[in-house]
N, C-alpha and C positions, 0 to 999 in steps of 0.2 A: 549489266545488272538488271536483275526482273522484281518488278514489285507487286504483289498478290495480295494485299490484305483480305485476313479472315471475316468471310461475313458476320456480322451479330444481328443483322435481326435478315432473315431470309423474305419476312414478307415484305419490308421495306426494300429488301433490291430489286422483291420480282415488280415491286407496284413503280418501280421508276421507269419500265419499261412499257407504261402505260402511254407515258407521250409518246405521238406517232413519229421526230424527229428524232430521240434520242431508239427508239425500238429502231430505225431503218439503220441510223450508225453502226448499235450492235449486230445487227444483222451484217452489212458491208463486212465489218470486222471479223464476224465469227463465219464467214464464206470466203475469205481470204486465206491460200496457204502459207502467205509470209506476214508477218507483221505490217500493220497500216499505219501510213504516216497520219499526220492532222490533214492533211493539202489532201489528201488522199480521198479520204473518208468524207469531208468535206466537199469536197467536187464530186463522188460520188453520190451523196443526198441535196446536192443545190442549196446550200449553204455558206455563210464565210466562215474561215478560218475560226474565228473565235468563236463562233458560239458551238461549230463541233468540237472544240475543246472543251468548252464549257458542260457540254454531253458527255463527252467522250473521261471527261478526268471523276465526272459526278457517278460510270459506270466503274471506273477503277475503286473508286473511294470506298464501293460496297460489295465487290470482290467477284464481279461480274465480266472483269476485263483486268487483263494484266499489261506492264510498260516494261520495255528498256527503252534504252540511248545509245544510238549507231549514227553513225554519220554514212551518209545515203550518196555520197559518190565517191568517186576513185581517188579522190585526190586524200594524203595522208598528213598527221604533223600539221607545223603552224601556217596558217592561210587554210588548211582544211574545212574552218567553217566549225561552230558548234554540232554536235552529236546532235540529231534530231530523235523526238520522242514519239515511240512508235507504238501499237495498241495492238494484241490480241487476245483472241479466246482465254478465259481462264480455265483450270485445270480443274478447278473446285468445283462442285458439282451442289443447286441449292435445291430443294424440295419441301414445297409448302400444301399441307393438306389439314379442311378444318373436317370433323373433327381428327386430330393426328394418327396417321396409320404409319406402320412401320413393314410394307413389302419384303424391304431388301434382307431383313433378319430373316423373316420367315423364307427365303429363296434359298439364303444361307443352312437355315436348317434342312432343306429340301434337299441342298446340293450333298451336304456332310452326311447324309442318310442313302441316296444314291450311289453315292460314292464305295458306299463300306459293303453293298451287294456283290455277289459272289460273282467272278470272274466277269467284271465289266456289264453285268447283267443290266445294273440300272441305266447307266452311259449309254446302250445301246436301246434302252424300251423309250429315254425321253428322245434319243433322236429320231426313231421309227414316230412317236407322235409330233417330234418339230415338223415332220418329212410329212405326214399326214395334213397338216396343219400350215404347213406351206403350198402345198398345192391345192387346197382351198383358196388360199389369196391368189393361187397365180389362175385359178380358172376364175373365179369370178371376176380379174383385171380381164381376162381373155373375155368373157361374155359384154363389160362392156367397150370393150376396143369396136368390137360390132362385129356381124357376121364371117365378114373376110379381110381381116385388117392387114395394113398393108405391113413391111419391115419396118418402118417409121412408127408406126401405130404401135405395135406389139412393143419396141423400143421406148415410146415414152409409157405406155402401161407400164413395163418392170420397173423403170424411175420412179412413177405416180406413187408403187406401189412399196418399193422402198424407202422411199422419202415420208411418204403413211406414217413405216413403223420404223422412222425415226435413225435409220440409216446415211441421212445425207450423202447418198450417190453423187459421185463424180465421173463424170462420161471423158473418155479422149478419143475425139475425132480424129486421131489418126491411126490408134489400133484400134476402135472399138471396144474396147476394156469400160468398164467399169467398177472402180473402187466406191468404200463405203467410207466417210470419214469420221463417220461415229459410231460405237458400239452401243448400242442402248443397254445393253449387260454391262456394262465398263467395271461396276465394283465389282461384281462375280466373278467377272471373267479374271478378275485379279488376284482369286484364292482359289477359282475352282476353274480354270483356262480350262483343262482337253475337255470336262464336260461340256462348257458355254459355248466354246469354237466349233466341238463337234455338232452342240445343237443348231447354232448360227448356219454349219454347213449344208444339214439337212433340213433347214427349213428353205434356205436358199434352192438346194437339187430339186426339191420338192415343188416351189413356187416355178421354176424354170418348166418343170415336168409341166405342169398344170396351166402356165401359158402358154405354150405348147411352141416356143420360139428355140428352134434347133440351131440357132445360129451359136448359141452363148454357153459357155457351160461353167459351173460355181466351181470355184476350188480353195484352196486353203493357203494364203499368200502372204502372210504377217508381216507388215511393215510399220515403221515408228509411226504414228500419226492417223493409222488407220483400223479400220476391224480386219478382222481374220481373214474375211472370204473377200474373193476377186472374181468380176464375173469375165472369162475371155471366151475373144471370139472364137471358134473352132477354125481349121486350119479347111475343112470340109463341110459346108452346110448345108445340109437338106431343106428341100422346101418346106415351110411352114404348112404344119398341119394342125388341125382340131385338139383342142386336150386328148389326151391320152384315160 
């Protein structure tokens, strides 16, 4: 069972993230792929049990964090122990601006208008500027990696640089991949996908190009929980050279 209450007042949920203990809980929580127990979150901020509860149920309360109840070991039935109450990210999305803008309409209108151009026309002039506009970011992460950065270097530049704009990169040290676990288009991309995803992808190609790190290349890899694009290793990398 998941519980999500609706926020009602959004300034009030973002201003509770103002204390530094209940901000590092949320944070713990919303960098976790699975649900976090209390014990969890708790020992991750150096805290006890109760008062990251006391955090943790105060971020639920205003729709900042969602719960269910699972019982956390193998064992089933009676002697299984109560269900323990576990915390993550919410799905709800809150935005506070004084005085109030309304972006995501006008993006919407942007997209609806794009869209209705003749044979894919617009689709393809906003990716050739995502593509423009990505390789901007990925040369200037490249100028300051420093003159001859090493594989290491150029690799946390693409991280620095998508963690920036709000993509929450996740790196696996065993394939070298990395995923993005946030879409910052998330509503767009909800009414208007192949436009968003195809721009996601060439700002991605683009920022690669301009870092100028041969080893990774963007592609298009849609899975639950994450954005469109995937950066994987190449099977053949060329040595690192200057932007392009």
């Amino acid at each position: 069972m998941t519980k999500a209450p609706s926020p009602q007042d959004p300034v009030a949920a973002v201003a509770l993230l103002d204390e530094p203990r209940r901000r590092q809980l949320y944070e713990v929580v919303a960098a976790n792929q699975r649900p976090t127990s209390r014990d969890e979150a708790a020992a991750a901020v150096g805290i006890s049990r109760e008062l990251a509860a006391f955090h943790l149920d105060r971020l639920v309360a205003v729709g900042l964090l969602e719960t269910e109840y699972r019982r956390l070991g193998d064992r089933r039935g009676p002697g299984g122990g109560r269900p323990a109450k576990l915390y993550r990210r919410s799905k709800q999305e809150l935005a506070v601006s004084f005085p109030p803008r309304d972006y995501e309409r006008a993006a919407e209108l942007f997209a609806d208008a794009l869209e209705r151009l003749h044979a894919g026309a617009g689709t393809a002039t906003v990716s050739d500027v995502a593509r423009s506009r990505g390789r901007e970011a990925g040369v200037d992460a490249r100028r300051a990696a420093g003159p001859r950065p090493s594989r290491r270097r150029l690799g946390k530049a693409l991280v620095d640089v998508l963690r920036g704009a709000g993509y929450e990169p996740e790196a696996d040290p065993n394939s070298g991949s990395v995923r993005l676990r946030n879409c910052p288009y998330h509503a767009l991309a909800a009414s208007h996908r192949e436009l968003t995803c195809g721009m996601n992808l060439a700002w991605a190609q683009g920022m690669l190009d301009g870092l100028g790190d041969d080893r990774l290349s963007a592609e298009q890899a849609p899975a639950p929980g994450y954005c469109c694009v995937v950066f994987g290793r190449l099977a053949t990398s060329a040595p690192a050279g200057p932007p392009r």
